[in-house]
LUMSE-802720 format. One line per 3 residues: number of its first residue (from 1); their letters; for each residue z negated, x negated, y of N, C-alpha, C. Coordinates in steps of 0.02 Angstrom, whole numbers. Layout:
! residues N
NUM	A	Z:X:Y:Z:X:Y:Z:X:Y  ...
//
This chain:
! residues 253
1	XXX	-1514:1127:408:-1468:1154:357:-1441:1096:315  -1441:1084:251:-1411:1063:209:-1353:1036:217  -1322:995:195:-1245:956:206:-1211:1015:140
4	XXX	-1229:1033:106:-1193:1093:43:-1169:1152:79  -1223:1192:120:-1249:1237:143:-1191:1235:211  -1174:1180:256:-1155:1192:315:-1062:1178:278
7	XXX	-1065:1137:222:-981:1133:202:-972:1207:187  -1017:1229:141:-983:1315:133:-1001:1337:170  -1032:1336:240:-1010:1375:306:-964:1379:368
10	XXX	-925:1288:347:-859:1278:368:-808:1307:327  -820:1306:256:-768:1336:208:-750:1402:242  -802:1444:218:-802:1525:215:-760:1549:298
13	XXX	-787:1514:336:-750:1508:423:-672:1508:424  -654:1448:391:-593:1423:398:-537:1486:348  -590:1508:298:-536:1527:251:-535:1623:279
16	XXX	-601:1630:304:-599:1703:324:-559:1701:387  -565:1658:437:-501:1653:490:-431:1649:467  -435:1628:425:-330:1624:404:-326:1709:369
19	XXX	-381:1728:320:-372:1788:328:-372:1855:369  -405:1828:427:-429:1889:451:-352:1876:492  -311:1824:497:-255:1821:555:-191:1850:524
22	XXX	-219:1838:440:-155:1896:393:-127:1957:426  -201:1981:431:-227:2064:439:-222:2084:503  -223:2031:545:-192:2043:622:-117:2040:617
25	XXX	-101:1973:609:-36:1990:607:25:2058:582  -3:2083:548:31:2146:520:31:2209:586  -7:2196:639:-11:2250:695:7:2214:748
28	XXX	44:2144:745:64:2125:802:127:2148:807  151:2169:902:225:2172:896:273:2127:877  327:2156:843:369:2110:815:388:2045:863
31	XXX	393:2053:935:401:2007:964:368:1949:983  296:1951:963:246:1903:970:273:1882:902  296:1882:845:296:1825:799:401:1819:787
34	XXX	411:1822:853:492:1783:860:497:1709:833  551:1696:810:556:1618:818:545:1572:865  552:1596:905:520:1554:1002:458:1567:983
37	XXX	427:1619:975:360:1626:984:307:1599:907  352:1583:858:323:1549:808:328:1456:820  376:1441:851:385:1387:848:337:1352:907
40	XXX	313:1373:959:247:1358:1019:195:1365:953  191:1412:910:119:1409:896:128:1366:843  178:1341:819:178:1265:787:181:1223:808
43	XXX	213:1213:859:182:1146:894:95:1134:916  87:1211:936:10:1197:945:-35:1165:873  -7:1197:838:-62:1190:794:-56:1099:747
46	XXX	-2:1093:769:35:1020:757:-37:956:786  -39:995:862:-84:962:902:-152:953:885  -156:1010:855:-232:1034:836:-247:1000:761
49	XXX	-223:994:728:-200:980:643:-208:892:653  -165:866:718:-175:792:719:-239:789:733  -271:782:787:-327:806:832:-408:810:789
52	XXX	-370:866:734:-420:880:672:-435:809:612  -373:782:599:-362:735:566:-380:663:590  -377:653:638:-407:587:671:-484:581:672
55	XXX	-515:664:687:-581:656:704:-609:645:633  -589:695:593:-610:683:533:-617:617:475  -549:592:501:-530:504:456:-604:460:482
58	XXX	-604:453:554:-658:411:593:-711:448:582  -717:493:564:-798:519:533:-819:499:483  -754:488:405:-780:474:365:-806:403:354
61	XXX	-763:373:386:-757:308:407:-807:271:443  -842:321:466:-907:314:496:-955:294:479  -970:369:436:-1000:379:386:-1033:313:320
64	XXX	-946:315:296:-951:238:249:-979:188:282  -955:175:332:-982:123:349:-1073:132:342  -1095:190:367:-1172:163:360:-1194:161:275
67	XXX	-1159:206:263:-1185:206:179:-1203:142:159  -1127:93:185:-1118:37:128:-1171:-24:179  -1187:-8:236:-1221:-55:274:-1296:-51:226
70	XXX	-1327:15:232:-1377:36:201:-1389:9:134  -1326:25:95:-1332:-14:28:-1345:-97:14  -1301:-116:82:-1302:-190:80:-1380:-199:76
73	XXX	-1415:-176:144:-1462:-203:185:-1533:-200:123  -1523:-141:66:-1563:-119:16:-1557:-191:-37  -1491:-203:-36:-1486:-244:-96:-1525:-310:-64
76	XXX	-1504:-317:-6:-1528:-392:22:-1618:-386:15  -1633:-327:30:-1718:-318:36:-1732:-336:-28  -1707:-317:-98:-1742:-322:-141:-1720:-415:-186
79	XXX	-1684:-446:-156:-1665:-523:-165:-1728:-560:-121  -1729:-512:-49:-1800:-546:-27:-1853:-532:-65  -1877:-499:-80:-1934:-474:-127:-1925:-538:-174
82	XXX	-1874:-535:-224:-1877:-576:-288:-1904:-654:-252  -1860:-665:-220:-1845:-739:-193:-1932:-758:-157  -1961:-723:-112:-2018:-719:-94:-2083:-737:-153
85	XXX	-2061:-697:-197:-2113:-692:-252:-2098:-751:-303  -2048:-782:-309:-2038:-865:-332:-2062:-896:-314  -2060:-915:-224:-2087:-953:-190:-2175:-941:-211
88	XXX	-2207:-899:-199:-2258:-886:-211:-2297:-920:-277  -2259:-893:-325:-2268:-918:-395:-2293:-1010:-400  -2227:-1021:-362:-2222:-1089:-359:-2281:-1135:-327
91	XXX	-2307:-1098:-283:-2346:-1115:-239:-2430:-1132:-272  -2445:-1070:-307:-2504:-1104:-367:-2556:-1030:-360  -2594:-1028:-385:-2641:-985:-386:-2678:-968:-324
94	XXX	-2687:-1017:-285:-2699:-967:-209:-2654:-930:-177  -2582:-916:-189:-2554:-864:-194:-2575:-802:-208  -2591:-792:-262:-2610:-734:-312:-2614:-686:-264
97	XXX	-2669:-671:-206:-2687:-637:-174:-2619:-599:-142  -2558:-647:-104:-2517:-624:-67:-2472:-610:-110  -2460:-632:-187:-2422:-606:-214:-2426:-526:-227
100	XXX	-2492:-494:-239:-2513:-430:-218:-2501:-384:-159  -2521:-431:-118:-2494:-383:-82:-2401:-378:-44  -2362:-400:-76:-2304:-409:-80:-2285:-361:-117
103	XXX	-2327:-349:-175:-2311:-297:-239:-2310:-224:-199  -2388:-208:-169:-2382:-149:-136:-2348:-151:-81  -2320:-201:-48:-2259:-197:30:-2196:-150:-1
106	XXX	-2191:-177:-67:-2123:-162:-117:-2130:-96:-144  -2193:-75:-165:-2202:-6:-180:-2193:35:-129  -2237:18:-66:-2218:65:-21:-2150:66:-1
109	XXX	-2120:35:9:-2050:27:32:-2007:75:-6  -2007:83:-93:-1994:129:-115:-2005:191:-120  -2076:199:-112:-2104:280:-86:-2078:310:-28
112	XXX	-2084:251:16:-2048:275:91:-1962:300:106  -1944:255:70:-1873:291:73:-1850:317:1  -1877:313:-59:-1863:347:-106:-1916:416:-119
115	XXX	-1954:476:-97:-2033:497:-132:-2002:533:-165  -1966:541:-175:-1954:614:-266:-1931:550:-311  -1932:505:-315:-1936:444:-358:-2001:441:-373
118	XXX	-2048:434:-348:-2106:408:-347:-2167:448:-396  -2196:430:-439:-2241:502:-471:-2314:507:-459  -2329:458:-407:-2385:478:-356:-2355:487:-280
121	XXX	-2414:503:-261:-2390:543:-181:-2438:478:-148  -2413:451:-105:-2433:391:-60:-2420:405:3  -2451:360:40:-2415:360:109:-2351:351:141
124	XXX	-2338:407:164:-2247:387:171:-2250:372:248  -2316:356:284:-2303:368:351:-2267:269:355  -2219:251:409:-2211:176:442:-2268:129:441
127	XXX	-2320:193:455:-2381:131:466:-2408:89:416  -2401:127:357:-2447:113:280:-2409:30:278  -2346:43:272:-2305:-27:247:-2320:-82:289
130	XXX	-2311:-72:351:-2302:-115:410:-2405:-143:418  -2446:-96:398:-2498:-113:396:-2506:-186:342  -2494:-160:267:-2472:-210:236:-2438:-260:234
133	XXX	-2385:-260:260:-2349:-309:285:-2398:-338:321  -2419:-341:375:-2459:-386:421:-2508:-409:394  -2528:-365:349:-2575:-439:299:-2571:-467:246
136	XXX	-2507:-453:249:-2457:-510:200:-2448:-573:232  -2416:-574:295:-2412:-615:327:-2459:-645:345  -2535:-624:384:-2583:-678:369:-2605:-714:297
139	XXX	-2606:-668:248:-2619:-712:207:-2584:-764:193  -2502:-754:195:-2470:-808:210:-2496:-854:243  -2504:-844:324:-2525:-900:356:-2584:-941:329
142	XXX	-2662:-894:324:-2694:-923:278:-2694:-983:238  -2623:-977:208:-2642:-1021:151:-2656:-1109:197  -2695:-1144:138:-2696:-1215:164:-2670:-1268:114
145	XXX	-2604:-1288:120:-2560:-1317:104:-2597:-1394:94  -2598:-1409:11:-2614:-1478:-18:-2557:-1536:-12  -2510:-1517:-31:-2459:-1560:-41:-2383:-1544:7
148	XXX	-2363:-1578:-20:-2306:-1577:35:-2239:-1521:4  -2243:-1526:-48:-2219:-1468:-71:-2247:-1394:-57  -2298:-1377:-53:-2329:-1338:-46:-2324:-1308:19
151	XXX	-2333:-1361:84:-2320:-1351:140:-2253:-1331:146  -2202:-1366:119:-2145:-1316:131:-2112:-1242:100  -2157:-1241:50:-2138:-1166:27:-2183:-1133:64
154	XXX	-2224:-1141:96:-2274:-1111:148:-2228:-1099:204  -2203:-1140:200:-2151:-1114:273:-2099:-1071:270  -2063:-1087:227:-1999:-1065:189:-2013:-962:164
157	XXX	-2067:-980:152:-2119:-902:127:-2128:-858:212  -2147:-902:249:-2173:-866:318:-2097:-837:339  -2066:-890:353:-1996:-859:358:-1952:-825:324
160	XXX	-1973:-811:275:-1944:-750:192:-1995:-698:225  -2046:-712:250:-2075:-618:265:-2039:-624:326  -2028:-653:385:-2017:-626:420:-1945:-577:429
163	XXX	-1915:-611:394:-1830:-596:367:-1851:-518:335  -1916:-532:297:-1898:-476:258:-1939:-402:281  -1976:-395:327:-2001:-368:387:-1952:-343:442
166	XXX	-1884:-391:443:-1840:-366:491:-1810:-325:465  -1781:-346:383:-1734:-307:366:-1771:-226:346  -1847:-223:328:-1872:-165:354:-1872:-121:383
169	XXX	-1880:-118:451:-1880:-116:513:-1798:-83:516  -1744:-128:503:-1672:-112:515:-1651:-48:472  -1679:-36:412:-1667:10:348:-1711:80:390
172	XXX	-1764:71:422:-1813:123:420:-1763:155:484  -1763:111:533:-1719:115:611:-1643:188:615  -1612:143:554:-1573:175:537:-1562:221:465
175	XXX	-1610:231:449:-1603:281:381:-1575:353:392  -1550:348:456:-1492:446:437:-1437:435:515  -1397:444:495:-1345:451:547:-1319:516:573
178	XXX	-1345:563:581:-1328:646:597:-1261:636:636  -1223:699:607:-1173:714:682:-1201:762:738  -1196:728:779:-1207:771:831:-1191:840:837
181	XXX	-1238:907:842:-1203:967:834:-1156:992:886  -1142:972:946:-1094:973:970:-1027:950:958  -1023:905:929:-956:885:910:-953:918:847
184	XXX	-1012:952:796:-1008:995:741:-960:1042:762  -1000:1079:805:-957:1138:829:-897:1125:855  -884:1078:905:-795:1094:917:-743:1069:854
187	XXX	-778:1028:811:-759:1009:744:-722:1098:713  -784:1116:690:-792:1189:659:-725:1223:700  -715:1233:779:-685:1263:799:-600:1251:813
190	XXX	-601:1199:789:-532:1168:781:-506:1193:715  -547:1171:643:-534:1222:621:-508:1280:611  -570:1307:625:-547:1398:644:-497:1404:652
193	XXX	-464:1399:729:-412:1381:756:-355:1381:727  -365:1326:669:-312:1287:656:-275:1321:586  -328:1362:541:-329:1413:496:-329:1501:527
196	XXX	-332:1517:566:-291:1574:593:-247:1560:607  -205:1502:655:-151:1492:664:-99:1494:596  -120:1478:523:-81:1468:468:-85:1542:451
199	XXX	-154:1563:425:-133:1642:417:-79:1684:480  -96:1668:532:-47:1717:568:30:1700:555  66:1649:541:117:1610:505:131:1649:452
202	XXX	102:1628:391:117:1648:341:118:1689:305  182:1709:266:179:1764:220:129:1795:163  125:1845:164:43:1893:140:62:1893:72
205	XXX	39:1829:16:73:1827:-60:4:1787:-86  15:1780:-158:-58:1778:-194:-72:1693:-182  -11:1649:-190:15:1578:-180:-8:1556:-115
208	XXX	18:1583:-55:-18:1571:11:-84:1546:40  -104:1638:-16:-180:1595:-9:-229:1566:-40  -207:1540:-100:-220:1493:-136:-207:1417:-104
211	XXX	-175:1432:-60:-150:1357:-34:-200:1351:0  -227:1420:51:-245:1414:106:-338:1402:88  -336:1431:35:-421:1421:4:-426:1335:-38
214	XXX	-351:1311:-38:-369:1248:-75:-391:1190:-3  -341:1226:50:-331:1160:113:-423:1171:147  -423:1234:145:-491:1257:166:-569:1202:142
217	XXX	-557:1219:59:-601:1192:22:-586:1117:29  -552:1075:54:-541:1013:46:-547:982:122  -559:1017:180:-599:1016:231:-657:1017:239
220	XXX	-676:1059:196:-773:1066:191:-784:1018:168  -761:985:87:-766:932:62:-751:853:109  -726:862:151:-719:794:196:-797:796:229
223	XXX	-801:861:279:-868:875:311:-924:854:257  -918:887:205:-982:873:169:-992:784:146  -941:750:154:-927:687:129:-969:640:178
226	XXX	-957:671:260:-975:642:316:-1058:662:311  -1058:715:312:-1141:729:307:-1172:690:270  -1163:673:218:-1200:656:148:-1214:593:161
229	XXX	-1141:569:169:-1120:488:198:-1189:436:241  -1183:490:313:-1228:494:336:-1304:493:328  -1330:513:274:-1409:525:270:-1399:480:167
232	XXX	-1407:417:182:-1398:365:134:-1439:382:92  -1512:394:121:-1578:413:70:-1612:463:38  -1566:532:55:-1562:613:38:-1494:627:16
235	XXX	-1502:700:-32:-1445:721:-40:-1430:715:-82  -1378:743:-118:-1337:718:-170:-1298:655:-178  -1260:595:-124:-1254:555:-134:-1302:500:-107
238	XXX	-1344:457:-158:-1392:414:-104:-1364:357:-127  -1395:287:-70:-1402:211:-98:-1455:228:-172  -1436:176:-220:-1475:183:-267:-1534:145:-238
241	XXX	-1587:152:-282:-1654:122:-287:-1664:62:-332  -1615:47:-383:-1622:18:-451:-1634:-45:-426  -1614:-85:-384:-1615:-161:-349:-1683:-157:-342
244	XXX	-1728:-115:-288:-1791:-117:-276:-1838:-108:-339  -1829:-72:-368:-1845:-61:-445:-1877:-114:-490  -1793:-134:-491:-1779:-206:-529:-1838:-250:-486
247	XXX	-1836:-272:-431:-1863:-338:-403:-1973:-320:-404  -1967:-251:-405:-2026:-232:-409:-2061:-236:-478  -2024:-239:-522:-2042:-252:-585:-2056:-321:-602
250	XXX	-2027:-369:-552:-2044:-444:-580:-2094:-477:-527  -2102:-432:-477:-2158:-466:-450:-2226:-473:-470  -2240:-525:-448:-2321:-550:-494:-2303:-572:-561
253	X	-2249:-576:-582:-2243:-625:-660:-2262:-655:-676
//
């Protein structure tokens, strides 16, 4: 299910529970909604409301955090790319070869975690890249270093793929952070909970539940924040691509 799809199925929950507790409340005996007996179910829901609010803060919080890790780890991949492909340059025309295949490491890398970017259909499987990659790296090794300059951007290069192979590896590892649907659900059910408890409270007026469809809708919107958050490379909010883009465009210069 969709991160859109499951916020308006926390929405519609939360907001049809405060209503449906309107519509109860009107057939409860007067004595179930006493002041003693209103003031327990505010403290409960006090409990529940904190409870709700903690889980939710550290979700989003979560969340961000991988976004912005993801973003980092994207931006750093495509500085390796550039920086890699200098060294290369520098290095002289027996390069050429590995500068190529650096180009397609970089393409795939974008197909793989970007393909509705992409306007051919390639291999999106781990293997395609990581295949390439490894004979990037021999050709790296390959090379046979004339000068002493040469020998050290030979080195400096072996250790730029390997860096840049890890940070691969780390992006692919972690490209979606799901919530667990168990904690979905007692999430969802706190909620619930926590929005019948207000409809059974509150007075049956047009204002009420406008409040109660705004607090509603701005719950889903946290959930949907965490979902989205979560899956960096889908969705409506992603890491951009433009860094990889950018660095893919100057390789082989």
């Amino acid at each position: 299910m969709s991160s859109l799809a499951t916020a308006g199925l926390v929405f519609g929950c939360a907001l049809g529970a405060s209503l449906l507790a309107m519509l109860v409340a009107r057939r409860l005996p007067e004595h179930h909604l006493s002041g003693e007996s209103k003031d327990v179910v505010k403290v409960g829901l006090a409990v529940i409301a904190t409870l709700t609010a903690l889980v939710l803060g550290l979700l989003v919080a979560s969340a961000k955090g991988t976004y912005d890790a993801q973003d980092s780890a994207v931006k750093q991949l495509a500085a390796q790319f550039s920086l890699l492909d200098r060294f290369l340059s520098h290095y002289g025309p027996e390069a050429k070869e590995a500068r190529e295949l650096l180009r397609k490491v970089a393409d795939l890398t974008i197909e793989r975690l970007w393909p509705e970017a992409s306007p051919r259909t390639g291999d999106l499987t781990p293997g395609a890249a990581r295949e390439v990659g490894d004979l990037l790296y021999s050709k790296l090794a390959e090379l046979r270093p004339k000068t002493d300059a040469q020998r050290a951007i030979k080195d400096r290069s072996m250790g730029l793929a390997a860096e840049l192979g890890q940070t691969r590896y780390r992006i692919n590892a972690q490209r979606e952070s799901s919530v667990p649907l168990a904690f979905l659900v007692v999430l969802v059910l706190w909620l619930v909970t926590l929005f019948a408890g207000y409809g059974l409270l509150a007075p049956r007026n047009p204002t009420v539940v406008a409040i109660l469809t705004i607090c509603a809708l701005s719950n889903a919107a946290a959930l949907f924040l965490v979902l989205e958050l979560g899956r960096p490379f889908a969705g409506v909010i992603q890491v951009s691509s433009a860094p990889l883009q950018e660095a893919l465009s100057q390789i082989g210069k």
